[in-house]
C-alpha positions, 0 to 999 in steps of 0.5 A: 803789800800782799793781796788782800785776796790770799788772805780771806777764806774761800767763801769770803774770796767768792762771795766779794769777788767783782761785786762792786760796780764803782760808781762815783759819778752818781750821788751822794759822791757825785764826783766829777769825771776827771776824779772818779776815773783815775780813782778807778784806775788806783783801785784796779791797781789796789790790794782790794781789786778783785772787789771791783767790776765796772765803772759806770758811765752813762752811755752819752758820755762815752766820748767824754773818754777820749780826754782820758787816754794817758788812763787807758795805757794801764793793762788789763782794759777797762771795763765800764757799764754803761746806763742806756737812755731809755724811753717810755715805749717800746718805739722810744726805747728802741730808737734811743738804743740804736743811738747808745749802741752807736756810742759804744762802737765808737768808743770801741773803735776810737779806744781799741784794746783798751776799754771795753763796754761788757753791761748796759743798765736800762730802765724797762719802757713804763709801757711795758711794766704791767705788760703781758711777756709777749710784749716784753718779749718783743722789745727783747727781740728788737734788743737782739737785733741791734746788737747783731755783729757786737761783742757781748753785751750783757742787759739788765732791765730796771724793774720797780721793786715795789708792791705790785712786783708781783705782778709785773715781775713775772712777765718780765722773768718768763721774757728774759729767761726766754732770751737768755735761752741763747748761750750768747745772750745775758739779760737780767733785773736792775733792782734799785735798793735805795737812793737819797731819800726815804722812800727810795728804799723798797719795803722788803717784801717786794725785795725778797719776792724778787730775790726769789722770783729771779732765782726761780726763772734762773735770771740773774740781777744786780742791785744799785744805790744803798748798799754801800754798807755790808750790814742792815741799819738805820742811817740818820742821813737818809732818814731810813733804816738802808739795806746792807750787801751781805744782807742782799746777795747773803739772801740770794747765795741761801736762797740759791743754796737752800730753796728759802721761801720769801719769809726766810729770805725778808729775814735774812734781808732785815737782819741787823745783827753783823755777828750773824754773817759769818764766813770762814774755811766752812764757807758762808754761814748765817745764822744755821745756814751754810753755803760753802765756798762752790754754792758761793761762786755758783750763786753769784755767778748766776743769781746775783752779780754785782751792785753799784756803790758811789764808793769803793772805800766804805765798804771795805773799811765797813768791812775791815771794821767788822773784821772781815777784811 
């Protein structure tokens, strides 16, 4: 079977590759370990694997792996992102990062060659949200610390994406852009787009603020829950009109490209109309707009990275079904 990656334009090739970091622990899949991990490894091995990045796996259950290593004999090494446990403050948050980051050395050690730990998820401490960037400054200069001596280990902080992320953003942006100041060191924005529940679903004001906050402190993010769909709309499931991928990261790869305000950014978020997502030797288009195959690239390298989906195979079909695949 050819790749399915011979065969897409170059602006669909940059703008999907790595964008999906499976996570098939979590709901509404909520598959056990000893199903989800072996799916991993058929997708590594599927037509559509340049679509995949990391597995997600909370950090206390990395030595879950060990019963996996007849999995592990399969090259290249598997790429996880591990959720950190967190804490309320910044003494709580430190103390339980020590505890992960012991968890990832050993699975380092005890999986040599064979799985890797590239990304940790954390939610911020909720002390430090609202916080002045000295103090977020702090607790990163804490992260760094820790991390001493480790391979490379890239961080995205959790952020409420709700109204007063006008407020609490600009803080945490000006304190990650500081530590990303080192050519070693990667932290950006967790951003949560949706969940099981109504509410979960961030108005898309605050989205668009913080697709366009991020861009403007040069600090990247990833995006999680709800977005296993490409294109905007109502989900009776969920009672809540879900935001789509090509809606979240078509808005950061114009944003990027095109220096798009808010308003033109919440458009692009809340657009249901899949004919307006485009892509073909050209580059990316939406509507007017057009970022070629190199603006692409360069905004998902940079801006925005990859999202978790609890599946690896709703997409594509949605995808296939809009004729894009």
């Amino acid at each position: 079977m050819p790749s399915t990656d011979t065969l897409a334009p170059p602006a669909l090739r940059a703008f999907l590759d790595e964008i999906i970091d499976y996570a098939g622990l979590f709901p509404p899949a909520g598959l056990p370990l000893d199903d989800a991990l072996p799916r991993f490894a058929r997708y590594r091995q599927g037509a559509d694997a340049w679509m995949l990045a990391r597995f997600i796996l909370p950090a206390r259950r990395l030595p879950d792996l060990d019963a996996f290593e007849d999995v592990f004999t399969q090259d290249p090494p598997f790429r996880f992102s591990v959720l950190g446990t967190g804490g309320a403050d910044a003494d709580a948050f430190a103390g339980a990062l020590a505890t992960d980051l012991d968890a990832i050395r050993a699975a380092h050690t005890r999986h040599a060659g064979r799985v890797q730990v590239e990304a940790m998820e954390v939610r911020l401490p909720e002390t430090l949200v609202g916080a002045g960037e000295a103090a977020v400054r702090d607790v990163l200069g804490r992260v760094r610390e820790a991390l001493a001596g480790m391979p490379p280990l890239a961080l995205f902080f959790e952020l409420p994406v709700e109204a007063r992320i006008r407020e609490t953003a600009p803080p945490v942006l000006a304190a990650l852009a500081a530590y990303n100041e080192d050519d070693a060191a990667t932290a950006g924005l967790k951003m949560r787009t949706g969940g099981l529940e109504p509410d979960a679903f961030p108005h898309p004001g605050p989205l668009a603020h913080a697709v366009v906050a991020c861009r403007d402190a040069g600090v990247p993010f990833k995006a999680t829950a709800g977005l296993h769909h490409p294109v905007r709309h109502y989900d009776a499931g969920v009672r809540a009109t879900m935001y789509g991928f090509l809606n979240v990261f078509g808005a950061a790869v114009m944003a990027a490209t095109h220096g798009l305000d808010e308003a033109a950014v919440r458009a692009l978020l809340t657009d249901e109309d899949a004919a307006h997502f485009r892509f073909d030797d050209d580059g990316f288009r939406w509507k007017n707009l057009t970022a070629d195959a190199d603006a692409v690239r360069r905004a998902r390298r940079t801006l925005a990275l990859s999202f978790g989906s609890c599946s690896f195979d709703e997409p594509r079909d949605d995808l296939r079904a809009l004729g894009l695949l």
